[in-house]
C-alpha positions, 0 to 999 in steps of 0.5 A: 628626227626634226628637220627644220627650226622655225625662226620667228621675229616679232617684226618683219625683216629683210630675208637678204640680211638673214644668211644660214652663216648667222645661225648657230646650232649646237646639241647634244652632239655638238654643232649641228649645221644649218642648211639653209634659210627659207621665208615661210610662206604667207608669214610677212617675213617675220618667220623663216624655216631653218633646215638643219638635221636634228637627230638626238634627244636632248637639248638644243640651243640656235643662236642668231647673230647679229645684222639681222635688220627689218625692212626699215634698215634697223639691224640687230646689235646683239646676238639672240638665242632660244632653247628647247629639247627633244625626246627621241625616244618612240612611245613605250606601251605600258599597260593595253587592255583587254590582257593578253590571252583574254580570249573572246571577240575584241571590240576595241583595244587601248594602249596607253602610252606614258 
């Protein structure tokens, strides 16, 4: 499971104007909350952690809504959006070598995983 999202803008903003009410999240079980909002440390304010519990595989859309504004009072019109997905699923093992019941001392094992 994935715990935060980070946000990133392609200038610095003003946290104050950035508020967990103007992020929308929604996945494959619908709206997921986010819970808050953060400034990533050493980032000049342009990237802030969003924590929002983020459990099933699937996709995932955060919208922003606008007010978002830079340090210069421009703030954002329009709604921005970005999307991505995630695969829960833990890795399989499909093939390891040496087989099973080889017998003999093993110095090493490999898994490969799909």
């Amino acid at each position: 499971p994935l715990g935060e999202v980070v946000v990133t803008f392609d200038r610095p903003v003003d946290g104050s104007t950035l508020r967990a009410s103007m992020v929308g999240i929604s996945g494959p079980a619908g709206a997921v909350a986010a819970a808050s909002i953060a400034e990533v440390a050493g980032s000049g304010g342009r990237s802030f952690r969003v924590a929002a519990s983020l459990r099933a595989s699937g996709a995932y859309t955060l919208t922003l809504a606008p007010g978002v504004a830079d340090w210069s009072g421009n703030a954002a019109t329009a709604a921005a959006s970005a999307s991505w997905s995630i695969d829960a699923r833990p890795p399989s093992r499909p093939s390891a070598a040496p087989a099973a019941g080889a017998g003999g001392s093993v110095a090493s094992v490999r898994l490969t995983f799909d």
